[in-house]
C-alpha positions, -999 to 999 in steps of 0.1 A, spaced: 400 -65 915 415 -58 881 417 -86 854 448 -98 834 441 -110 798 469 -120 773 472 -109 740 455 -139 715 470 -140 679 448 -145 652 456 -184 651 444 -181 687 480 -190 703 488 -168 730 522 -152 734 524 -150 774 511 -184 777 532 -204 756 561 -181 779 545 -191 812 547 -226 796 583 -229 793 592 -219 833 594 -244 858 570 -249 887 588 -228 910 598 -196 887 559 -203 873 548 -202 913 566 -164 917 550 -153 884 514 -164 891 522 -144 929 533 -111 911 503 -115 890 479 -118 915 498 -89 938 489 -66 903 453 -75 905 446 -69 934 466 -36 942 443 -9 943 469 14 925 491 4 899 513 30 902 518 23 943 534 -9 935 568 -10 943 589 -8 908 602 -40 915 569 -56 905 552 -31 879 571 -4 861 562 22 833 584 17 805 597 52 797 599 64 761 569 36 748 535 43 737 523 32 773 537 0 775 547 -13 812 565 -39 826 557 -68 848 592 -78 868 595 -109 883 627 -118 900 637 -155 905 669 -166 918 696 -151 899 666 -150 869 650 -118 855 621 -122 838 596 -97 821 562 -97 810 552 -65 792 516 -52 791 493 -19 791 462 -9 807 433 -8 790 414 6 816 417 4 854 405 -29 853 420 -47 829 457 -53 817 466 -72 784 499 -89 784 514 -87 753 546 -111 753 569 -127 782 604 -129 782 635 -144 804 652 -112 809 691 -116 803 707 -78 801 702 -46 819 681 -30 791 646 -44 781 655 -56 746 637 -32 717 623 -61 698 603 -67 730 590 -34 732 583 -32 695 560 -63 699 544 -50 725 539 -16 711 525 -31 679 505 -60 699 490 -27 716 480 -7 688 466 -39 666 439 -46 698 432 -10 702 420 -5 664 403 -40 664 385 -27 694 
């Protein structure tokens, strides 16, 4: 089974966390059940793309989709191996596009724990 870590800032606050935070009990509920459906798949990319989804033109940055109600929301990650995935930040989705400043984040987020190592 694969792990999911989030991202930790250098003041130790982490991004995802403080997101997960701010839902209530029941959209928190369906996030903690995708999350758990992503650990234990045995191969990310047989997940239905309602669930996990490569984010096309990133530097390897994919998408966690949870759908709750007539609420969208996004956590986006990368693999780090097969056995671990680092969430990087957490959003309430609100348009059809995954805003840029999200991917950004995550891109940088991505590249600052890859050269830390």
């Amino acid at each position: 089974m694969r792990q999911i870590k989030f991202y930790e800032l250098a003041s130790g606050k982490k991004p995802v966390e403080d997101f997960l935070d701010s839902l209530n009990d029941k959209e928190l509920q369906k996030v903690i059940w995708v999350l758990q459906l992503i650990k234990e798949a045995p191969i990310l990319q047989q997940l239905p793309t309602i669930y996990y989804k490569p984010l096309t033109g990133t530097d390897g940055i994919d998408e966690i989709r949870i759908k709750f109600g007539n609420n969208q929301f996004r956590i986006l990650c990368f693999e780090v191996n097969n056995e671990l995935i680092l969430a990087t930040n957490g959003f309430r989705k609100k348009d059809e596009k995954v805003p840029k400043k999200e991917i950004k984040l995550a891109e940088q987020r991505k590249q600052e724990y890859l050269s830390n190592g």
